[in-house]
DRENMI-840455 format. One record per residue (C-alpha): residue number from 1; residue in three letters; y, x, z. Coordinates in Angstrom, 1 decimal. Layout:
<nodes>
NUM,ALA,Y,X,Z
...
</nodes>
This chain:
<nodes>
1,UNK,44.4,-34.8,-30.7
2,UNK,45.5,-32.8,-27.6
3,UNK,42.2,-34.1,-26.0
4,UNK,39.9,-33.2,-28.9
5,UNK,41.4,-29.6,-28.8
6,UNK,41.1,-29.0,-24.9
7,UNK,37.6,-30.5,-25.2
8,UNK,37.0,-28.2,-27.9
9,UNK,38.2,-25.1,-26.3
10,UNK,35.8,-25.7,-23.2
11,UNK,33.0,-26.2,-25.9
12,UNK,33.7,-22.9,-26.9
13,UNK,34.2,-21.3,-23.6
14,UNK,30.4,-22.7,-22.4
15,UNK,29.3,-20.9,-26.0
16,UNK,30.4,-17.8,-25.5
17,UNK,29.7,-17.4,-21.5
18,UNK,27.1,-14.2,-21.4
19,UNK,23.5,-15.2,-21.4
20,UNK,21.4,-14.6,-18.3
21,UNK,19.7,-12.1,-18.3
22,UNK,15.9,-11.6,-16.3
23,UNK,14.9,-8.5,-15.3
24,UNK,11.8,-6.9,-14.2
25,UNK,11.9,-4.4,-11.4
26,UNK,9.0,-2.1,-10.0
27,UNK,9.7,-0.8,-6.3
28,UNK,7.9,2.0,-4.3
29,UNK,8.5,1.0,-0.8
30,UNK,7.1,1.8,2.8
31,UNK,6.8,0.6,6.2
32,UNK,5.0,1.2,9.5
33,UNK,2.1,-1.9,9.2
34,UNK,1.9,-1.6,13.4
35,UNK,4.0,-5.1,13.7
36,UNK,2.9,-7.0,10.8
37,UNK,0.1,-8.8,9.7
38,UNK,-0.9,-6.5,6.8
39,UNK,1.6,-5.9,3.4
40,UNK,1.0,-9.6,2.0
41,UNK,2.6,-12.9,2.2
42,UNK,1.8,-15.0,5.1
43,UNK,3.0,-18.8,5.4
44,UNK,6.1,-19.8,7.4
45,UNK,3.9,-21.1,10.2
46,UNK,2.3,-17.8,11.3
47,UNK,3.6,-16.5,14.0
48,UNK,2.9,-13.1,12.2
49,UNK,5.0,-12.0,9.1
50,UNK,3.8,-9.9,6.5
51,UNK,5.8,-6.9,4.8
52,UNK,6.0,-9.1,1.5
53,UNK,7.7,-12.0,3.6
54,UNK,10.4,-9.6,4.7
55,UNK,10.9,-8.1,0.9
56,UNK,11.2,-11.5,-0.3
57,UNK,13.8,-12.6,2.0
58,UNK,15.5,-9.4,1.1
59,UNK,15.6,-10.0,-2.6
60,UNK,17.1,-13.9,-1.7
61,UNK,20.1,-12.4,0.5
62,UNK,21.4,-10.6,-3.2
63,UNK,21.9,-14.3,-4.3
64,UNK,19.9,-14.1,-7.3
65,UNK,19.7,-17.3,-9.7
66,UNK,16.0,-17.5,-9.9
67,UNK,13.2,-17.6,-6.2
68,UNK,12.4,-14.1,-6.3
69,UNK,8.0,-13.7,-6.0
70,UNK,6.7,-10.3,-5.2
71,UNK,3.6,-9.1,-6.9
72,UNK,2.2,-6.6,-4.6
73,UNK,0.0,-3.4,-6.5
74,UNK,-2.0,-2.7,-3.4
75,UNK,-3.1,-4.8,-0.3
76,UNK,-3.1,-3.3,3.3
77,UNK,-4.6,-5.2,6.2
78,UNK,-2.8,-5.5,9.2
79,UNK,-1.7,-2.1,11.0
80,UNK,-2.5,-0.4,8.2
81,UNK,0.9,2.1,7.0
82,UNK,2.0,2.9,4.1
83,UNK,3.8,6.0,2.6
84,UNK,4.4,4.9,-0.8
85,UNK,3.1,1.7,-2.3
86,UNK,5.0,-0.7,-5.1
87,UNK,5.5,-4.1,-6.1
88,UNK,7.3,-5.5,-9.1
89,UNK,9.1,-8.5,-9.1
90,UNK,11.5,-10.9,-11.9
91,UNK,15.5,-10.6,-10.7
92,UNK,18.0,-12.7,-12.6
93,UNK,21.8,-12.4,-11.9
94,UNK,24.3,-15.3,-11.7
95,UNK,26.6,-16.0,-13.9
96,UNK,25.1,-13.9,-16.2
97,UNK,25.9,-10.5,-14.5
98,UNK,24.7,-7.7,-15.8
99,UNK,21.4,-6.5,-14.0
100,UNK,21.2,-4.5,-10.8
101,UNK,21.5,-1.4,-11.6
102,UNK,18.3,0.6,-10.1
103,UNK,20.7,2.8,-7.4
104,UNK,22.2,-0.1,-6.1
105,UNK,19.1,-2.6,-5.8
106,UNK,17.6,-0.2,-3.5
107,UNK,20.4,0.2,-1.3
108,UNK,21.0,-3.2,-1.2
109,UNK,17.6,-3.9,-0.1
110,UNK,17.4,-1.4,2.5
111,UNK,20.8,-3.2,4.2
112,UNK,19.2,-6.3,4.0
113,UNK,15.6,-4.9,5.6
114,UNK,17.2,-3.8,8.6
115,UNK,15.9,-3.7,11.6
116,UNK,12.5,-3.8,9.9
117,UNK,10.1,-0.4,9.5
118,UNK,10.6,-0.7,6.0
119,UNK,12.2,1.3,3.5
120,UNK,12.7,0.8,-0.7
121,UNK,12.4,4.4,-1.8
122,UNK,12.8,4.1,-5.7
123,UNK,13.0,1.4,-8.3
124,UNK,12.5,1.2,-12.2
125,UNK,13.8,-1.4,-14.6
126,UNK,10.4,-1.8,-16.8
127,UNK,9.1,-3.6,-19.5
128,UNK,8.3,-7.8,-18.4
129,UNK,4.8,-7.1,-19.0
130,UNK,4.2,-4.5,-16.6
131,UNK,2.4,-5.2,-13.4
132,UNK,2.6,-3.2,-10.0
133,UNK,-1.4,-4.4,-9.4
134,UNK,-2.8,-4.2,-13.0
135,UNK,-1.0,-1.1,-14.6
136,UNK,-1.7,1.3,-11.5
137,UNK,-4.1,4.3,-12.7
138,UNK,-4.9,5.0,-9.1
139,UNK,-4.3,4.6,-5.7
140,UNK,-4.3,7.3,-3.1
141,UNK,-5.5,6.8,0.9
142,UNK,-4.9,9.0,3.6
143,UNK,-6.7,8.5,7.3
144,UNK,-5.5,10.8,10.3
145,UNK,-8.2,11.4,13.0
146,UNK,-7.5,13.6,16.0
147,UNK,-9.8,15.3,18.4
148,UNK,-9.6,16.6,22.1
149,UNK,-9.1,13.2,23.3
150,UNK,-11.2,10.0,22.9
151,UNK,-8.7,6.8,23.9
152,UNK,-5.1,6.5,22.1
153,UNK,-3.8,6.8,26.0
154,UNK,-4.1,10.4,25.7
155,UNK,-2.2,10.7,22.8
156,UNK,1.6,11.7,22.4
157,UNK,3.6,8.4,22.8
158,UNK,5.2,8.8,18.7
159,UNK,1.0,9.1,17.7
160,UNK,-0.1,5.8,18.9
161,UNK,-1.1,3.2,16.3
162,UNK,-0.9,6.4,13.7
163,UNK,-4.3,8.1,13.8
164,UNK,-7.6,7.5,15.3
165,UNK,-8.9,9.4,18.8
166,UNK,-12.8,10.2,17.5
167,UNK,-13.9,12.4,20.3
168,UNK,-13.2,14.5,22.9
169,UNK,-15.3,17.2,21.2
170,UNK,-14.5,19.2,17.7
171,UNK,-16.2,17.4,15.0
172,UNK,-19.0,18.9,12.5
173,UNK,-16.3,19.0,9.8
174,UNK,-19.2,21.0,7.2
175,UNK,-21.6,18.3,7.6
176,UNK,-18.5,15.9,7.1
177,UNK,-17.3,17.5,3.7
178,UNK,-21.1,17.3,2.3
179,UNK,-21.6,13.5,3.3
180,UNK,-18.3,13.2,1.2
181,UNK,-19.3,14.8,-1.8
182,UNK,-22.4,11.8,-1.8
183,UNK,-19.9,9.4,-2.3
184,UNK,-18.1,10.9,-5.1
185,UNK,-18.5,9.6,-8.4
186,UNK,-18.9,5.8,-9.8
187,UNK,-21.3,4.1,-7.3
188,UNK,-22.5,0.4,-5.9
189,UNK,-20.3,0.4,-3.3
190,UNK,-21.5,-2.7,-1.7
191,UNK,-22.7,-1.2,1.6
192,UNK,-19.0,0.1,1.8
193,UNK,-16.9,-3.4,1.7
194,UNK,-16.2,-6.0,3.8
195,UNK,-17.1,-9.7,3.2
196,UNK,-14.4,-11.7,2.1
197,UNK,-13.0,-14.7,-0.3
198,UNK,-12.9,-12.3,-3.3
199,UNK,-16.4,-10.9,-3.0
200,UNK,-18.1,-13.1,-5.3
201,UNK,-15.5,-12.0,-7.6
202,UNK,-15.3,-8.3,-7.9
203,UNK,-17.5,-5.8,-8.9
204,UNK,-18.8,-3.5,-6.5
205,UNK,-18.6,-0.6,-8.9
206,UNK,-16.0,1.7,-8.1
207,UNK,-15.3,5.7,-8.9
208,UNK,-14.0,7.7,-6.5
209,UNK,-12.3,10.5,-7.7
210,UNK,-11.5,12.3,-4.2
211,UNK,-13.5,12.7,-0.7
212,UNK,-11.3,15.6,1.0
213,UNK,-11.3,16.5,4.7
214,UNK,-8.7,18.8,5.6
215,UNK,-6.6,20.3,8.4
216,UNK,-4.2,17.9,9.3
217,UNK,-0.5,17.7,11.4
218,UNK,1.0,15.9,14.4
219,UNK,3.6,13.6,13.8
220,UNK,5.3,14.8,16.9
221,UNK,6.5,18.4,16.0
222,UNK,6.7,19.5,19.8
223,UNK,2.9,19.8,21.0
224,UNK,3.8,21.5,24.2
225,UNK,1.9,19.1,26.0
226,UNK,-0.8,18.2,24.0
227,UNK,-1.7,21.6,21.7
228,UNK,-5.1,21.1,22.7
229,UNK,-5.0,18.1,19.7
230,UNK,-6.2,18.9,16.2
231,UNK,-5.3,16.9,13.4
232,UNK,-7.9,16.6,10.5
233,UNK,-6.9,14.7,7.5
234,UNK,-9.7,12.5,5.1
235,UNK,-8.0,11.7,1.6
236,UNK,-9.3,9.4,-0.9
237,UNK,-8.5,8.7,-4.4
238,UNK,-9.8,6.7,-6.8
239,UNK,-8.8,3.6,-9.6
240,UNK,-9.3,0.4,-7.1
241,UNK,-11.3,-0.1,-3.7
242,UNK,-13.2,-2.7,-2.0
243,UNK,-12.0,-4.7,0.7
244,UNK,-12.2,-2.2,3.7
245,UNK,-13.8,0.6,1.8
246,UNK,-11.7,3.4,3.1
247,UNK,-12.2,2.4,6.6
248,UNK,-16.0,2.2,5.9
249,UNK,-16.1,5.2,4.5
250,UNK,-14.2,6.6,7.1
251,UNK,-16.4,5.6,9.9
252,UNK,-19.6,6.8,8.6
253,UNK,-17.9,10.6,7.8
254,UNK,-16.9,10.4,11.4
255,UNK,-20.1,9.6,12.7
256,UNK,-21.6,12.2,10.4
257,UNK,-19.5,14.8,12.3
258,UNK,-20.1,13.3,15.5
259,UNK,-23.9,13.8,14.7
260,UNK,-24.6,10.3,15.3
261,UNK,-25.6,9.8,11.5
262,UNK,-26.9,12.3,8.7
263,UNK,-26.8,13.1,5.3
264,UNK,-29.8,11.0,4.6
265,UNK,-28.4,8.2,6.1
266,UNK,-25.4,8.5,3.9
267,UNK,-27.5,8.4,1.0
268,UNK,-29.3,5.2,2.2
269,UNK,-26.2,3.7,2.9
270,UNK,-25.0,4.3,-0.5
271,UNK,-28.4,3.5,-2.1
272,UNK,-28.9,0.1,0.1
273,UNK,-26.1,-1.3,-1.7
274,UNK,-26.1,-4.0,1.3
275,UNK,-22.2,-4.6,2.9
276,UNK,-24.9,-6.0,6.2
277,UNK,-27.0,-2.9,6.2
278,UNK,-23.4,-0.8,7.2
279,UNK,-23.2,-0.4,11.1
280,UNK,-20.7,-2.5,12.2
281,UNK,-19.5,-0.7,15.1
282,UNK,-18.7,2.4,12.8
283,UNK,-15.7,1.0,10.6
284,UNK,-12.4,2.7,11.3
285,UNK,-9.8,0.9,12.8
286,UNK,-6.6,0.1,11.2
287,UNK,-4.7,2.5,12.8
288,UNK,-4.3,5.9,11.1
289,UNK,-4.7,5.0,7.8
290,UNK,-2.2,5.4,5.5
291,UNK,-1.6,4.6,1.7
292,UNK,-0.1,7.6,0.0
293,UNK,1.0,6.7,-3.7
294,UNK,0.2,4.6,-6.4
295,UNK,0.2,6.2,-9.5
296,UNK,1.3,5.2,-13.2
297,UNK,1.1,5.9,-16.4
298,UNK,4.9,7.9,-17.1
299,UNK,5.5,5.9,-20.1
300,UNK,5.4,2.9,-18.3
301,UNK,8.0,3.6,-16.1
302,UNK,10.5,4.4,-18.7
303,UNK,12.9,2.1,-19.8
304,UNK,11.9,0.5,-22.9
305,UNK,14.2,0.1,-25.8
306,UNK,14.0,-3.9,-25.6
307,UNK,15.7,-4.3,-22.1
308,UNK,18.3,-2.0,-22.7
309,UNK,20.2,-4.0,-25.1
</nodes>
């Protein structure tokens, strides 16, 4: 009888043990993409990591109960920064702990990233059917271009790898903004992306919803040495790009204001709706380009009534 009862009373302890509980996280995080092969995953035998490798392993050191997969909203090729962009990603407790509580999921990330030029900024308990790459409304890219020198050598040392030396000579910066205002709007972009695996896939149609060039800033706050630098900032905005876009984009508006294209050749570009009629030696590099933010719909980020309880 003794038996029966202490066999009972584990019963009964197994039965009321807290269920696990699985909880969805979204994450605004950045990094300096210098060092890694670009924001996604890479496998274990490339001698290059991407950032997503290093937030994965991150996630593992809090000892969850489940292998932690990060779904990435926007892909960045390798030396390519980012300010802000987001992930979301499934995190269950053992034992059936309570969820991370938003505060403390960041700061335990950011212990666990170090030494690595990345940084969790925020997170958001959401809803399990939101989705970092799917839910976005828009996604915002900054590139930084610098003339009065033409090689990254002449650059302040905390500049290099962070914005592109176009010339020597002030660019045409009118001629620029009007060849940006052609690509405004819902177009083919097909001229503007690079080849890849997905091509067949995905719609060249795209709507960009901001071409700006503006006066831009040096990273290096003491320009003693180099004053003779200016800064010129080209922001783009729109739902989704093409693979490359931006820096297509970017080299063509550069080459407008260096005079070695036109407005007309813009248009033709645009109108071609060709990725091989785009002049290969005019894509941007990597370097300088920055994502800003990834925007959501506010209501989506708030926690929902169902994964409170």
């Amino acid at each position: 009888d003794r038996e029966r009862e202490r066999e009972t009373d584990t019963d009964m302890v197994l039965v009321e043990r807290p269920m696990a509980v699985t909880a969805r996280y979204l994450i605004y995080f950045q990094y300096c993409g210098t060092s890694y092969s670009g924001v996604m995953k890479t496998p274990s035998h490339q001698p290059v990591a991407g950032v997503q490798n290093h937030l994965e392993a991150a996630l593992q050191r809090l000892r969850p109960d489940n292998e932690v997969t990060v779904s990435i909203s926007s892909r960045t090729d390798a030396g390519v920064h980012a300010h802000c962009n987001a992930a979301h990603f499934d995190l269950r407790r053992k034992n059936g702990k309570e969820p991370f509580p938003e505060e403390l999921l960041v700061s335990g990330l950011n212990f666990h990233l170090q030494p690595e030029p990345i940084s969790i900024l925020k997170a958001f308990r959401v809803s399990d059917t939101f989705h970092a790459r799917f839910g976005a409304r828009s996604r915002t890219y900054t590139y930084r271009l610098v003339t009065g020198c033409a090689h990254r050598s002449h650059l302040p040392v905390f500049e290099r790898n962070l914005c592109w030396p176009v010339s020597s000579r002030p660019l045409n910066t009118d001629a620029m903004r009007e060849a940006a205002c052609l690509l405004l709007g819902t177009h083919d972009f097909s001229t503007f992306r690079s080849l890849n695996s997905e091509t067949p896939f995905k719609s060249p149609l795209k709507t960009l919803l901001q071409a700006d060039l503006t006066p831009g800033t040096s990273i290096a706050t003491q320009q003693t040495h180099h004053s003779h630098l200016e800064f010129l900032d080209l922001t783009f905005r729109s739902p989704s790009f093409l693979y490359k876009q931006v820096r297509r984009m970017t080299g063509a508006l550069v080459a407008v204001g260096q005079g070695r294209l036109t407005l007309r050749h813009i248009a033709e570009l645009l109108e071609s709706r060709d990725s091989r009629a785009y002049p290969g030696s005019l894509i941007a590099p990597p370097a300088g380009l920055f994502l800003n933010t990834v925007e959501y719909d506010e209501n989506d980020l708030r926690v929902k009534d169902d994964i409170t309880g």
